[in-house]
C-alpha positions in Angstrom: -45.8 70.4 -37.7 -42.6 71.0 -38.8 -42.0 67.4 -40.6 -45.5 68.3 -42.5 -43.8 71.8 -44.1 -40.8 70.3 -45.1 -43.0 67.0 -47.4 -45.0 69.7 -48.6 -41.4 71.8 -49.7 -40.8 69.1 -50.9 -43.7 68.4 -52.8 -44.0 71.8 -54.5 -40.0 71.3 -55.5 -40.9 68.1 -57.1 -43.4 69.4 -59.1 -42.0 72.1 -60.6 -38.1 71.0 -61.4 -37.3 73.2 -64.0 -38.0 76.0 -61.7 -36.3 74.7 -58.7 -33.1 73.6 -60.7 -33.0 77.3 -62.2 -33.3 78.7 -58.1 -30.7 76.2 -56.9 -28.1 77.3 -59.6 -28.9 81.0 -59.2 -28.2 80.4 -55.7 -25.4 78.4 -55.7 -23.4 80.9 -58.3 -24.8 84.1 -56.5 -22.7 82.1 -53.3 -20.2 81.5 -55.2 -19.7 84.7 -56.9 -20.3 86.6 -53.0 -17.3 84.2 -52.0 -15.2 85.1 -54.7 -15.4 88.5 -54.2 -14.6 88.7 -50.8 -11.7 86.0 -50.9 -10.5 88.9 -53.7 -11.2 91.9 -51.5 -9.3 90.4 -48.5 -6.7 89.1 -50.6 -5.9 92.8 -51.6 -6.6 94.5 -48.0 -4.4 92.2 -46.5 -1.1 93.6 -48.4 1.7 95.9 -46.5 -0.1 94.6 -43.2 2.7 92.5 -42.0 4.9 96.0 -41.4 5.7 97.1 -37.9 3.7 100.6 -38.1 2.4 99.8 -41.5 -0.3 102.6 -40.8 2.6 105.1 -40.3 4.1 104.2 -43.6 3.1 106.2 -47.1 4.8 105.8 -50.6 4.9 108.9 -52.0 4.3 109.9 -55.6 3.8 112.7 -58.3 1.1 113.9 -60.6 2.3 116.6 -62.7 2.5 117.9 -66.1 6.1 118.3 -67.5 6.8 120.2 -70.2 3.5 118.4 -72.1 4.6 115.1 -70.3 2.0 113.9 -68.1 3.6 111.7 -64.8 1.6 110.1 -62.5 3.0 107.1 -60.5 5.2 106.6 -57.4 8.2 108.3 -58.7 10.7 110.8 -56.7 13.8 112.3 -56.7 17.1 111.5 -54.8 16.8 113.6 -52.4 13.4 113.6 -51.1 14.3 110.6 -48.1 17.2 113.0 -46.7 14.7 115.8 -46.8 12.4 114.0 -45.2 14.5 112.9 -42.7 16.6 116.1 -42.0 14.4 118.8 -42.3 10.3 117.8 -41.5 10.0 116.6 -37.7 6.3 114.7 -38.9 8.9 112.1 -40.1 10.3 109.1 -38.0 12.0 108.3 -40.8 12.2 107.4 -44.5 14.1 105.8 -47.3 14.7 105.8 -51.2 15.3 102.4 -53.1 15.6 102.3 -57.0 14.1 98.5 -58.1 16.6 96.7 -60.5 14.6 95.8 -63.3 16.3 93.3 -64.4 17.9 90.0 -63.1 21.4 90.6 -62.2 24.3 88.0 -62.1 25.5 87.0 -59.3 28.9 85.2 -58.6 30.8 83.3 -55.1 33.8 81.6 -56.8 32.4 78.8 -59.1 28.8 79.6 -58.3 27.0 81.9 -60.2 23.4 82.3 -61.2 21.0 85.4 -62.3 19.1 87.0 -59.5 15.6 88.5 -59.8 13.8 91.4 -57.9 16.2 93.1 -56.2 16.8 96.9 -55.3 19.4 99.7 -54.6 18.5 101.0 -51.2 19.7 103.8 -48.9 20.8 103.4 -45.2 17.4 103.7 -43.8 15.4 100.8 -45.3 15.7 98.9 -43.0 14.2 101.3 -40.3 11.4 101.5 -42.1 10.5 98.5 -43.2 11.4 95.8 -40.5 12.4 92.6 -41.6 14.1 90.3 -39.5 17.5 89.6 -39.8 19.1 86.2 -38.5 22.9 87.7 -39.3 23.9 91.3 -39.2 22.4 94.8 -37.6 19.5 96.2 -39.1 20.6 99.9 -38.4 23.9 99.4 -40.3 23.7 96.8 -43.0 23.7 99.5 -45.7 25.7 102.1 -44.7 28.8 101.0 -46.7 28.2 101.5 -50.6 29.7 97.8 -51.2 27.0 96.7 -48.9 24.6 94.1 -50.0 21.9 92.5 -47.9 20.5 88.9 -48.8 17.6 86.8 -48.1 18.3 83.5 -46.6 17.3 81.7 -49.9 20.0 84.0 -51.9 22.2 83.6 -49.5 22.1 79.4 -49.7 22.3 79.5 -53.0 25.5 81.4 -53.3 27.4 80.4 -50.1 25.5 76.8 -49.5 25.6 76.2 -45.5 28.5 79.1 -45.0 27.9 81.4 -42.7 27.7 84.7 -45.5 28.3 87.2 -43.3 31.4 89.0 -44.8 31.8 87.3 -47.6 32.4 88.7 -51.1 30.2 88.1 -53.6 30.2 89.9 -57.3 27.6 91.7 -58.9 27.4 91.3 -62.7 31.2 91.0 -63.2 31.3 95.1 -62.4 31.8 94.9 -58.3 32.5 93.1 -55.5 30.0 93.5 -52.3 30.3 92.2 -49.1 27.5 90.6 -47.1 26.5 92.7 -44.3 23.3 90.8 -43.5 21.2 87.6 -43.8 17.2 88.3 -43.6 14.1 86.3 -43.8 11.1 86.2 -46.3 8.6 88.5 -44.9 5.4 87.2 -43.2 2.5 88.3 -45.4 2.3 89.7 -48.8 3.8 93.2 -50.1 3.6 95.0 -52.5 7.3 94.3 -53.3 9.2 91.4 -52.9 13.1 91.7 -53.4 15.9 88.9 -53.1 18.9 91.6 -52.8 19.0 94.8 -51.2 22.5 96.9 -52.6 23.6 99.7 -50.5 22.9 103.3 -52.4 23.2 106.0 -50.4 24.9 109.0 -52.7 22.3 111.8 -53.2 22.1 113.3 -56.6 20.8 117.5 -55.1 18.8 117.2 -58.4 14.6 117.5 -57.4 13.8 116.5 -61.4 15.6 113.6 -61.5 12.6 111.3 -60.6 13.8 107.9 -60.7 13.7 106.4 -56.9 10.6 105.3 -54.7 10.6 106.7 -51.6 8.6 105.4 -48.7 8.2 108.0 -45.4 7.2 106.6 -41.4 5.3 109.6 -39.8 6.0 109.7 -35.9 2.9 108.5 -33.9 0.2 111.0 -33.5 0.5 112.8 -37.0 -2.3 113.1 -39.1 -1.7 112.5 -42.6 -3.4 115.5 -44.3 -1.0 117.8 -42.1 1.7 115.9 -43.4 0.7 116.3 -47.4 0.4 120.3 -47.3 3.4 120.3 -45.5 5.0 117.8 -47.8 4.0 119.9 -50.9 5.0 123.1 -49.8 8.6 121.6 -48.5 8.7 119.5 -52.0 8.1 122.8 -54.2 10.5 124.9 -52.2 13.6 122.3 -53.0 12.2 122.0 -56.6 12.1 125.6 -57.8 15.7 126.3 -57.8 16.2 123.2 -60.3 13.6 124.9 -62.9 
């Protein structure tokens, strides 16, 4: 029975080509297309996964209308992290970085070379975003303002083999920085991707100055809505003294 349907499929198929080679190709890019689109989607879910906690963690940023200047992006002041960190008790912890946008050169001795996608960052990067170190301790790499934290392929450009731990390495002819820790290439993608990470941990007390990103860990067990009112009434009593 079933061998007699599929010679008379076949049949009717052969009959009308035209219409069966228009079905086949609607098909087969309909498929195609579906595949696509889901290879895309998961692609773009699958960023900032890779964090320990990733759920916890929140970038925070500001929509506001300045003096006729509209902002709206992931922009904060320089104090926001230590706020966070000091005076909400929602917050595990949290951390400021300002991306360097621009390549940087980078000199051991003879050796120099211009370094891309790298970032000032405060004390608690680190704690929030866990990479894994092979040299150095993530709770201290950047406590020091000559601090600087390398990747492992930054790190083998500049010192080769060498152990880089405590080494001094300059920074576009302005400052020497010592090594404080070796990390690897995160597992997975992010939605940044930095080579360098330069200790910065002096607070301008200035809530207009909106030139960092800061990222905030909420303890286990907060929800985020509570978090946002509370956020926006603790961000708009530290700004109204600076209008």
């Amino acid at each position: 029975m079933f061998k007699n349907y599929i010679k008379v499929a076949f049949r009717s198929l052969n009959k009308n080509r035209i219409y069966t080679l228009i079905n086949i190709l609607g098909l087969a890019l309909g498929l195609a297309i579906t595949i696509l689109v889901y290879l895309f989607v998961n692609n773009e879910m699958s960023y900032d996964k890779n964090w320990n906690g990733y759920d916890r963690i929140y970038r925070t940023g500001l929509t506001a209308n300045f003096m006729g200047q509209l902002m709206d992006g992931p922009a904060s002041p320089s104090p926001m992290a230590q706020a966070f960190r000091t005076e909400l008790t929602d917050v595990e912890t949290a951390s400021r970085i300002q991306p360097i946008m621009k390549e940087v050169l980078m000199r051991n001795g003879q050796t120099k070379f211009y370094v891309k996608n790298n970032a000032f960052a405060d004390s608690a990067f680190f704690k929030v975003f866990k990479y894994e170190f092979t040299h150095g301790n993530p709770n201290t790499a950047l406590n020091e303002e000559n601090a600087i934290v390398l990747n492992e392929e930054t790190a083998y450009k500049l010192f080769g083999d060498k152990n880089a731990m405590g080494e001094i390495v300059n920074f576009e002819n302005r400052r020497d920085l010592i090594v404080k820790g070796i990390v690897k290439q995160p597992k997975g993608q992010a939605h940044f991707n930095f080579n360098m990470f330069i200790a910065q941990n002096d607070i301008r007390n200035f809530w207009l100055s909106n030139n960092h990103n800061t990222y905030v860990k909420l303890r286990e067990g907060v929800h985020f809505d509570d978090f946002l009112n509370k956020m926006k009434i603790h961000f708009m009593k530290n700004l109204e003294p600076n209008i």
